[in-house]
Every structure is written in C-alpha cells, then in structure tokens.
C-alpha positions in Angstrom: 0.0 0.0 0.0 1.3 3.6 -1.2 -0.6 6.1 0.9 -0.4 9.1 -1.2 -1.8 12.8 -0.6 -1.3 15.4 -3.0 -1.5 17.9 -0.5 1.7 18.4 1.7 2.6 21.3 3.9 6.7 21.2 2.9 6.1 21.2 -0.6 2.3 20.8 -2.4 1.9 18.7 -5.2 5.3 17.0 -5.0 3.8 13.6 -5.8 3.1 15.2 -9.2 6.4 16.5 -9.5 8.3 15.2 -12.5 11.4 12.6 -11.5 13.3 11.7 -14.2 10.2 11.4 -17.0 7.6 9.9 -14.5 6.1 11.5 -11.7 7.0 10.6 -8.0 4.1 8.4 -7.0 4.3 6.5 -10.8 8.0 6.5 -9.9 7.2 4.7 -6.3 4.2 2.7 -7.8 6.5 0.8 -10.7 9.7 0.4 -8.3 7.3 -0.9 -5.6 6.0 -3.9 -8.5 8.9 -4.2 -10.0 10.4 -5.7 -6.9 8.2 -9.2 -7.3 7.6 -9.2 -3.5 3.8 -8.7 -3.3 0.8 -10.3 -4.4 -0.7 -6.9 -5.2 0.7 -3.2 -5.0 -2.0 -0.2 -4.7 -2.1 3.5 -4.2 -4.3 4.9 -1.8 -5.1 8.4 -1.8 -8.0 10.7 -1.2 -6.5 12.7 -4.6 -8.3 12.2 -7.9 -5.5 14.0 -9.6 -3.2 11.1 -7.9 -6.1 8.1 -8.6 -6.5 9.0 -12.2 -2.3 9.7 -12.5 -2.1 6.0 -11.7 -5.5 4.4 -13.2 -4.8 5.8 -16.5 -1.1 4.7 -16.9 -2.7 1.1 -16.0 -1.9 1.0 -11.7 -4.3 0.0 -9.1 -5.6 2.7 -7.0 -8.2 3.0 -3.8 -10.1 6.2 -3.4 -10.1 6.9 0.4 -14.0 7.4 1.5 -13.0 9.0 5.2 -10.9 11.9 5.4 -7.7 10.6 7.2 -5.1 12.4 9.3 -2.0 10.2 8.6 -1.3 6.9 6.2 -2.0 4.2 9.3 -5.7 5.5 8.8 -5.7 5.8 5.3 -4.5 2.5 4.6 -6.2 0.4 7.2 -9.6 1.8 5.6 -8.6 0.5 2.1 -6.9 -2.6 3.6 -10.5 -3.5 6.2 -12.5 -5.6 3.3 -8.5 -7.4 1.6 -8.3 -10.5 2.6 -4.1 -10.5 4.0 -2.0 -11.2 7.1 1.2 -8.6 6.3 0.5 -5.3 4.7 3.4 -3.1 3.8 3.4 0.7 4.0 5.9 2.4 1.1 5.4 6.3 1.4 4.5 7.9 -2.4 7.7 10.3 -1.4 10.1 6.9 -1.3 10.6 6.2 -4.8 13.5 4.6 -4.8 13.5 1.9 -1.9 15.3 -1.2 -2.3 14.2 -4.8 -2.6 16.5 -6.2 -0.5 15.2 -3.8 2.5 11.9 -4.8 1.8 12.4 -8.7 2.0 14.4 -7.9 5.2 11.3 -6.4 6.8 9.1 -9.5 5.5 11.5 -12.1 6.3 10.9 -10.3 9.9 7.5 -11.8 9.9 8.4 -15.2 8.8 10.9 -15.5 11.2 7.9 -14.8 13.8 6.2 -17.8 14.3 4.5 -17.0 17.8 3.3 -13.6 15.9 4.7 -11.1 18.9 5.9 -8.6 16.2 3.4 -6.1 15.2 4.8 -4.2 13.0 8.7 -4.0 11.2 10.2 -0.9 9.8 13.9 0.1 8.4 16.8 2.2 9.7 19.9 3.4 8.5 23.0 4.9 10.4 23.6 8.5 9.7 26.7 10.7 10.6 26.9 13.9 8.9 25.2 16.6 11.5 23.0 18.1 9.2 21.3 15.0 9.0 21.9 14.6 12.5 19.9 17.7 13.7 17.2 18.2 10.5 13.7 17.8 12.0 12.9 16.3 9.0 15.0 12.7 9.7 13.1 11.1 12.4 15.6 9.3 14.3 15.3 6.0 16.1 16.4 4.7 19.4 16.2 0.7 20.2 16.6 -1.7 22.5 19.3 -4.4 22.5 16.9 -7.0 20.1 16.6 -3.7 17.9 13.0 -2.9 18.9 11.9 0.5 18.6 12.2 2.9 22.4 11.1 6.1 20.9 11.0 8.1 17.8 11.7 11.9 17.1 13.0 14.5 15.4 15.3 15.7 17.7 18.9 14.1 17.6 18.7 11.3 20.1 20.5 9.9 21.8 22.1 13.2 23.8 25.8 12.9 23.2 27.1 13.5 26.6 29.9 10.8 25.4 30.7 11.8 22.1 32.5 8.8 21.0 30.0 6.0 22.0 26.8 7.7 20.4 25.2 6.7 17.4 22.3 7.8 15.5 19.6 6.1 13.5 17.4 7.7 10.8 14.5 5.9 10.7 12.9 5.5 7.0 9.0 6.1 6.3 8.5 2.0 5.4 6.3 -0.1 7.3 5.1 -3.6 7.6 2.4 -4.2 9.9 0.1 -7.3 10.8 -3.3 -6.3 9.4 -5.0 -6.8 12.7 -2.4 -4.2 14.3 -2.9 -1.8 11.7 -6.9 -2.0 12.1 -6.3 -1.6 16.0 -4.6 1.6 15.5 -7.3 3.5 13.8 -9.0 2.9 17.5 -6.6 4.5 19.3 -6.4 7.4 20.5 -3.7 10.2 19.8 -1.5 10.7 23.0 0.7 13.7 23.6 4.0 12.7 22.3 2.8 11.5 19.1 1.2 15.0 18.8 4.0 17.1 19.3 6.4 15.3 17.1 3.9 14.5 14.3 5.2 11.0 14.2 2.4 8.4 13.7 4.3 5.7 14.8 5.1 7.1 18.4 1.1 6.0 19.1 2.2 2.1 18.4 4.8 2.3 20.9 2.1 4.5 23.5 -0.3 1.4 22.8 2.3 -1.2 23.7 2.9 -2.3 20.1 6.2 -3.8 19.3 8.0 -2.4 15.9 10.5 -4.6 15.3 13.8 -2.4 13.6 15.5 -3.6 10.8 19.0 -2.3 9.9 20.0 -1.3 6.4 22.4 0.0 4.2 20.2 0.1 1.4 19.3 3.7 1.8 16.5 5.6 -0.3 15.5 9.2 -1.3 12.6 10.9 1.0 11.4 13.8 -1.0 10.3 15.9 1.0 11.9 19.7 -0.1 12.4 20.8 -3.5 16.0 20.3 -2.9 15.5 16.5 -2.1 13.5 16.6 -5.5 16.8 18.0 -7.3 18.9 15.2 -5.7 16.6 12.4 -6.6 16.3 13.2 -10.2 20.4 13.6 -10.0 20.6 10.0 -8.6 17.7 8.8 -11.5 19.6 9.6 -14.2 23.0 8.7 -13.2 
C-alpha cells in the first residue's frame, strides 16, 4: 500500500512532480511492483489528480471514503475488506526503496512464528550533522533485540559521550500485521505523538512492538524541492 496525498505542507503537489520522465508516486508505484515481492501493489489516496495519474497509466488505485489524518488510517480503511496477514506501507515520497530492505522487513514476519511482532520498519545509520539535527529525519532509538524505544526529530540519543553515540534515521516503510494496523485506527492520539507529528510514536504509547530492521540500502525521501533535485540527479545517473 502507497498512501499518497497530494497535498503536503513542505512542498504541495510533490507527488506530481516530475522525477526523471515519470512522476514521483508513478516512480514509487512501478519500483514498488517491479520488486516481485507482493501479491498486489495499490495506491491509496484521497487525490483524484493522484487516482486518475495512476489508473490511466494502467496501476491500481483505492479512493479513500473518510478523510484521514495520517497513512495508518488511510491504509487500514482500504486494507479492512483485503483478505491478508502482512500489509506493507511504502510512502508515495520513497521512490526509490530497495528490494533487499523490503524482503528484510518481510523475512521479519516469517521468522515470527508466535506472531509477537506487530509491526517492522527500516533504519539506517547516519553521521553527517545536518542529518543529525534536520527535523525532517526522524531518528530511532532501540533496544538491544533492535526494537523501537522512541522516535523523534530531535537528535537522540544526547551525546554526553561523544564517542559511544550513534544515531539512526528511521525510514518512512512499514510492515504491519493487518490486525495491528486496524487496532490503531481505535486509538487514541497521545501527547507525544502530537508534538512530534510521528504516527508511529502512538504504536509504541499502545504497547505495540515495531520490530527495527537495519540497512544500508538507503533511499531518497522527498520531502523539499531540494531532495527533489537530488533524486532526479541519482535517476539519471
């Protein structure tokens, strides 16, 4: 599932933004089939200049009915009546994300046979202190078996020791067990989740368990302009 809105407060319209000859959500849709993993790849969005972008160039697209305030919602609506077990989130803003992250976070699932793992995401180390302290990389902290502690966009850890610290970007791709997905549209919005803006804060508030999965595989988020120049650079190269 590819939740997709066309409206977005950093830059509007950047779905529809050309990236190297296709726009960004085709550009997500086709890499996102092309990788052979899933039995069926849609868009969901609440955008008929996004549904008919992708219905007339031959995708599969779900109108939203509700209005929704973040993807969880938006894809456990078009996800309620599909009959699955493992339903994977791919942002329409990560074009570019790698197959071999993706069978990581589904191997995660296979590897569960007592089912304790609601939902699986990716990380990647950063270092460079721009990405450190930009708001817009949500950073992840976990636990010794690499389950997520907390999420935000402030650089965590504190490095009070410089040269011990480490930081984690955490990457907008999800895997979730259908019936933990459909639980969260139940829940109720705490206040950490609020303030950061992070939608996956109210998992861990719930006592849901996101499993973190280590990658180097490491894709484009567009979310500036400038992230739009860079992706189109790393397209055509």
């Amino acid at each position: 599932m590819i939740p997709a809105r066309y409206e977005a407060s950093r830059f509007p319209g950047k779905l529809m933004k050309d990236l190297a000859g296709e726009t960004v959500i085709m550009r997500t849709y086709i890499n996102a089939v092309n990788t052979g993993l899933f039995e069926e790849v849609y868009v969901v969005t609440d955008s008929e200049i996004i549904f008919n972008e992708v219905t007339q160039q031959g995708g599969k697209a779900i109108m939203s009915i509700a209005e929704h305030e973040c993807g969880s919602d938006r894809i456990a609506e078009a996800v309620a009546s599909i009959d699955c077990d493992i339903v994977v989130n791919v942002q329409g803003d990560e074009p570019n994300v790698h197959k071999d992250a993706l069978a990581d976070l589904l191997r995660v699932f296979k590897n569960d046979d007592d089912k304790n793992i609601d939902l699986a995401s990716i990380m990647h180390q950063i270092t460079d202190l721009n990405e450190i302290n930009n708001p817009n990389n949500v950073k992840v902290i976990v636990d010794t078996n690499n389950f997520a502690l907390y999420f935000s966009r402030s650089p965590i850890p504190f490095p009070r020791e410089k040269s011990t610290t480490k930081y984690f970007k955490h990457q907008g791709i999800y895997a979730f067990r259908k019936s933990a997905l459909l639980e969260f549209t139940k829940m109720d919005m705490e206040y950490l989740e609020a303030s950061e803006k992070i939608e996956c804060i109210r998992y861990l508030a719930y006592n849901k368990t996101i499993k973190m999965v280590e990658t180097k595989h490491v894709s484009i988020g567009i979310d500036t302009p400038e992230d739009l120049v860079k992706a189109n650079k790393e397209f055509i190269k």
